[in-house]
C-alpha positions in Angstrom: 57.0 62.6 3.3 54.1 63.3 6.1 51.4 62.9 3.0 53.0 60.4 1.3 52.6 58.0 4.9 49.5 58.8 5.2 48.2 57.9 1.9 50.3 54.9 1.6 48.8 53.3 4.9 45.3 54.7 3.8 45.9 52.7 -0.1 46.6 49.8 2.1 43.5 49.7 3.2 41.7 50.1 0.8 42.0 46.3 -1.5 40.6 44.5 1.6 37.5 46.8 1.7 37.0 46.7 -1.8 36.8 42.5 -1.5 34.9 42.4 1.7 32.4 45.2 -0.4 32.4 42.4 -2.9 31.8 39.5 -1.2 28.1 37.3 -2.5 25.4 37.7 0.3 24.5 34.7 2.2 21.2 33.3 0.6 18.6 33.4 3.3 18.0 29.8 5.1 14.6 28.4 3.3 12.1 28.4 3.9 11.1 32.1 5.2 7.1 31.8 4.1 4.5 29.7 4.0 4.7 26.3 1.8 1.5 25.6 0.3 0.5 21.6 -0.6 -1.7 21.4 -3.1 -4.2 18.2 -3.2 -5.8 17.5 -6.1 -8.9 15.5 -4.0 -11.4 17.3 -1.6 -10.8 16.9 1.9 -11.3 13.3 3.1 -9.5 12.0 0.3 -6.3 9.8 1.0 -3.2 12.4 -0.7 -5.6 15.0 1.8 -5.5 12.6 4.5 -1.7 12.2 4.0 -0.7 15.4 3.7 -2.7 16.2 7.4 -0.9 13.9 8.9 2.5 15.0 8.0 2.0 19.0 7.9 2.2 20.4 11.4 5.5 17.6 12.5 7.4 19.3 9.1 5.8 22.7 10.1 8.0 22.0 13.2 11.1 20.7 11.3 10.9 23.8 8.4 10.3 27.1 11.1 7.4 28.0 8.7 3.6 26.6 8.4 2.4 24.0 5.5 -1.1 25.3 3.8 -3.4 22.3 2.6 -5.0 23.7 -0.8 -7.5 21.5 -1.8 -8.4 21.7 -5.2 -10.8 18.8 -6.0 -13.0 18.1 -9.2 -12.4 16.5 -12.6 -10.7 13.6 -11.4 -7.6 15.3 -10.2 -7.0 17.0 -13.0 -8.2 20.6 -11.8 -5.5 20.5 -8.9 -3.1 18.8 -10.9 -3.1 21.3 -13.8 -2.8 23.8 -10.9 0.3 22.5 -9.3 2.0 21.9 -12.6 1.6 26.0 -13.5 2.5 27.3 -10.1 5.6 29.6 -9.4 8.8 27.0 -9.6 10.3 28.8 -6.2 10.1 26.5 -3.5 6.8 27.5 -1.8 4.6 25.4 -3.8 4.2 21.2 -4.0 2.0 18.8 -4.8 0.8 16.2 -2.9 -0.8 13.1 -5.1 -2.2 9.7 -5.5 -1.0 7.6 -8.7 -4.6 8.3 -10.7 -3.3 11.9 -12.1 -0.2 11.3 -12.5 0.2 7.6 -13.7 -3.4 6.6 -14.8 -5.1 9.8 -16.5 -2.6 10.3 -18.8 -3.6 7.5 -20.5 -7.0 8.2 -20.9 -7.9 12.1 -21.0 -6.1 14.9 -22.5 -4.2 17.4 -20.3 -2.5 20.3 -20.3 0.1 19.1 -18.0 3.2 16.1 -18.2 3.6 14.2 -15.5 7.3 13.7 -16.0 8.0 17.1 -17.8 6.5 19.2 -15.4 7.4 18.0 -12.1 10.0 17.1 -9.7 9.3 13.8 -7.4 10.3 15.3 -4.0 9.5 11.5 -2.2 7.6 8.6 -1.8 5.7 9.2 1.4 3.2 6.3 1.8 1.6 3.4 0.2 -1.5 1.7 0.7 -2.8 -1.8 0.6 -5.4 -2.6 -2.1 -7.8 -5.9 -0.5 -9.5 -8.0 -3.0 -12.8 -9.1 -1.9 -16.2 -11.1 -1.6 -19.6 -12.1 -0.6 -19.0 -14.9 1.9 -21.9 -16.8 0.3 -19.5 -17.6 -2.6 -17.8 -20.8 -3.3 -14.6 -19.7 -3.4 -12.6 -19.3 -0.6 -8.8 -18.2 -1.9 -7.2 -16.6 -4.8 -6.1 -19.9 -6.9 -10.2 -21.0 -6.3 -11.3 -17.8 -8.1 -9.1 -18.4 -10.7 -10.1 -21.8 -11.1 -14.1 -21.0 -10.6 -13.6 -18.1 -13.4 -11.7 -20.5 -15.9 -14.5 -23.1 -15.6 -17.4 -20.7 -15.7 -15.7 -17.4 -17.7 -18.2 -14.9 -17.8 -20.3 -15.9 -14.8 -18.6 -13.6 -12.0 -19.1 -9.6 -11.9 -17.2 -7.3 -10.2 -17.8 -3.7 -9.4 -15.6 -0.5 -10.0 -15.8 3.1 -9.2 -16.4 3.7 -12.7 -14.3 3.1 -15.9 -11.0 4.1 -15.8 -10.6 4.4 -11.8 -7.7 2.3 -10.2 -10.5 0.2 -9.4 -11.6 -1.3 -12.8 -7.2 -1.3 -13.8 -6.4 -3.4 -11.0 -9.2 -5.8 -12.1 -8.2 -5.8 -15.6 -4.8 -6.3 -14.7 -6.1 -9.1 -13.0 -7.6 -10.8 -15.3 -4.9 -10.2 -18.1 -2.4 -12.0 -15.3 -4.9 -14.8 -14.3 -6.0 -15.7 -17.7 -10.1 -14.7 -16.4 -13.0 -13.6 -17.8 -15.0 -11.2 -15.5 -17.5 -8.7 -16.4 -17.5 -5.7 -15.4 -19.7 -3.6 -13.3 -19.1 0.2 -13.2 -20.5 2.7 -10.6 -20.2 6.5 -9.8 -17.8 5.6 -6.7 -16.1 2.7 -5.0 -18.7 3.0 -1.8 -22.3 2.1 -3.8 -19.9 -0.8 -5.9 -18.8 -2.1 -2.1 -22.9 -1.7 -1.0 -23.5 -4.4 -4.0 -20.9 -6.5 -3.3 -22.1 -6.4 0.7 -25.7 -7.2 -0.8 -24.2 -10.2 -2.6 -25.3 -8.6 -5.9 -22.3 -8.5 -7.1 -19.5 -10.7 -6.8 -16.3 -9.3 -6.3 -14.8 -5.6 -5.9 -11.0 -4.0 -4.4 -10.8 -1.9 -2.0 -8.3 0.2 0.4 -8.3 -1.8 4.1 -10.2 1.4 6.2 -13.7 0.7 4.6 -13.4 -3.2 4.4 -11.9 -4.2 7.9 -14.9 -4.2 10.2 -17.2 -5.9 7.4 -14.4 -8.5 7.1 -13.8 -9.3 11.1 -17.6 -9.3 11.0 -17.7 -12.1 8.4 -20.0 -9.8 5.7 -17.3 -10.1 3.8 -14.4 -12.3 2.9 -11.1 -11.6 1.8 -9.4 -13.7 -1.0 -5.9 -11.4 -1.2 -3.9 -8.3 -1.1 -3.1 -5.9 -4.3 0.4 -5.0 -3.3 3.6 -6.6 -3.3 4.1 -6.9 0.4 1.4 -7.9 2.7 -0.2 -5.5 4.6 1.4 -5.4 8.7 -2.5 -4.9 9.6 -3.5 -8.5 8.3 0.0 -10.5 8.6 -1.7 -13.8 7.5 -3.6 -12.6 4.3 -1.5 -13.8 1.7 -0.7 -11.6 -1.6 -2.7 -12.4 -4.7 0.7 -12.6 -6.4 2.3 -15.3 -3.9 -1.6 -17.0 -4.4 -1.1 -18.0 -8.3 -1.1 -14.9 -10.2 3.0 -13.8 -10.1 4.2 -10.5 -11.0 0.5 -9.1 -10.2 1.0 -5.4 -7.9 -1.4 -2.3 -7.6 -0.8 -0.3 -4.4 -2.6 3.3 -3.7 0.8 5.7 -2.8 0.8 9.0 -2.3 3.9 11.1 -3.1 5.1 14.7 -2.7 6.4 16.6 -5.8 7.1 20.3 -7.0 6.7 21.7 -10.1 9.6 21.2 -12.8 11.9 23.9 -11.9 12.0 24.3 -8.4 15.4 24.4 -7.5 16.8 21.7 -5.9 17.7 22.5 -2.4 14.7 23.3 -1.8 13.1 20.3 -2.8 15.9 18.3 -0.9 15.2 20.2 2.4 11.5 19.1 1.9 12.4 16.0 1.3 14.5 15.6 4.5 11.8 17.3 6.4 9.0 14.8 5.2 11.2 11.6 5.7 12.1 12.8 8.9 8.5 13.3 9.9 7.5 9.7 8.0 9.8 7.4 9.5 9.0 8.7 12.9 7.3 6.5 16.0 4.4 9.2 16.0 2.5 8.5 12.8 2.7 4.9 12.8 -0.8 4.6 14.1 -2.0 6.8 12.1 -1.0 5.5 8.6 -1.9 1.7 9.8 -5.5 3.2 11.0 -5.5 4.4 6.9 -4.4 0.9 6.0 -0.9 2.5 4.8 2.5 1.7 5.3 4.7 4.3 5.7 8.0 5.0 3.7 9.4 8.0 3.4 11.6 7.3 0.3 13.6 9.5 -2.1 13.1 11.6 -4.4 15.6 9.1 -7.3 13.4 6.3 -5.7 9.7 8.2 -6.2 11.2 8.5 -9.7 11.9 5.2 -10.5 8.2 4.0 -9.2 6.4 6.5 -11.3 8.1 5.5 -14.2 6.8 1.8 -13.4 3.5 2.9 -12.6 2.9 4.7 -15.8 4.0 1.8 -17.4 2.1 -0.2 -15.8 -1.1 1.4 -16.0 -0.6 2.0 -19.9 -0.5 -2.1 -20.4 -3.8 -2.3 -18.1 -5.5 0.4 -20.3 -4.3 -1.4 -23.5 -5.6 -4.4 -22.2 -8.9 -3.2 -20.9 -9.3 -1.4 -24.4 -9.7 1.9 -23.1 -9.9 4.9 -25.4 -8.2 8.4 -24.5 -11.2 10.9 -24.7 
């Protein structure tokens, strides 16, 4: 009767050792390494800019260090193509401008999808486009372009950072909107098209507000409008070119996180929080209005949503333009 005691107490034991045995392991809290960004622009860039500013307050936020990785050259494609083949485990994202994602596509063959093979992770900035001039030119507004261009089509020029950049789109889309015919000028980048415009050789170009603002307060140049839907908080009186007779007209210069395809989600959520945390606080707000940005911080649905826009958007200015894929 002694044994039989004993090994009944011991057999009640034993079921809530075997479940405690079998009880899942906590996952470990992410992240526990390194997360590397990946740019697809050398430094000095605006995605590398971006991705500066924001690194060391979600360092903070995630326990574990953000790596910048540029990986400039072919027009983003390079870095791009990189990011879309790395490991789908939460320590790698991708930091980009729309012309990879939304405007290359459109024009070059890849080996990567922009929708396929990635996961918007957030909307963390965008930047004001500003269309401008020579001062020596008659028109002084938006609806006086328009109306110069209708009467004289062909006469004005305008100057792009080659064929295919955001640059010549947003022009094209311009002139599709406006009804305008204005030739273009391509360069090998959006400074020597700017020198021109400054030398009054040629007549109009866009350009993000950093390179633009001191030759505008200094009258070398004048400003007819902003790209974007929303004016820019930097020049509160510069009216949109859409509220200024061309409706429905938009190009803005965002920059957006993203992982590739796979990633699971958590971790892309807890990035996500991390960077909108980091965005929406009182300590960058200088810094994105010195790069002529707004910032936003947005979702991941909402980044999404824009993309799809943008591609969109960018197909009807290629069609338009009557750009060829190579």
């Amino acid at each position: 009767m002694l044994i039989n005691r004993y090994t009944i107490a011991l057999l009640s034991w034993l079921p809530p050792l075997v479940a405690a045995q079998q009880q899942p392991t906590a996952a470990p809290p992410y992240p526990v390494k390194p997360v590397r960004l990946i740019i697809a622009v050398p430094a000095g860039g605006a995605p590398d800019l971006v991705a500066r500013m924001i690194a060391p307050g979600m360092s903070g936020l995630l326990g574990q260090p953000l790596v910048i990785d540029n990986r400039g050259g072919a027009g983003g494609l390079i870095g791009t193509e990189l990011a879309a083949k790395s490991p789908e485990d939460g320590y790698t994202f991708f930091v980009s401008n729309p012309s990879p994602l939304v405007i290359l596509p459109h024009l070059q063959k890849q080996s990567y999808h922009p929708f396929n093979d990635f996961t918007p992770a957030g909307l963390i900035s965008v930047g004001h486009s500003l269309l401008v001039t020579h001062p020596s030119r008659a028109y002084k507004s938006v609806g006086e372009l328009v109306a110069f261009a209708k009467a004289q089509p062909g006469k004005l020029d305008y100057a792009s950072a080659g064929n295919g950049s955001v640059i010549h789109l947003a022009m094209e889309l311009f002139k599709s909107l406006a009804g305008v015919n204005i030739t273009h000028v391509p360069y090998k980048g959006s400074p020597q098209g700017l020198t021109d415009v400054l030398g009054g050789h040629v007549a109009l170009t866009f350009s993000t507000i950093p390179p633009v603002l001191q030759h505008i307060k200094a009258e070398r140049l004048r400003l007819l409008g902003i790209a974007s839907a929303k004016r820019s908080p930097q020049l509160p009186n510069v009216p949109t070119i859409s509220e200024s007779g061309v409706p429905g007209y938009e190009i803005s210069t965002w920059v957006g996180l993203l992982a590739p395809a796979k990633t699971p989600q958590p971790m892309v959520a807890r990035m996500n929080q991390a960077m909108v945390s980091v965005v929406r606080g009182a300590d960058l707000k200088q810094q994105f209005e010195a790069q002529g940005a707004d910032p936003v911080g947005g979702s991941a649905d909402e980044f999404a949503a824009l993309l799809r826009t943008e591609f969109n958007k960018y197909a009807s200015a290629v069609k338009v333009a009557g750009l060829k894929a190579d």
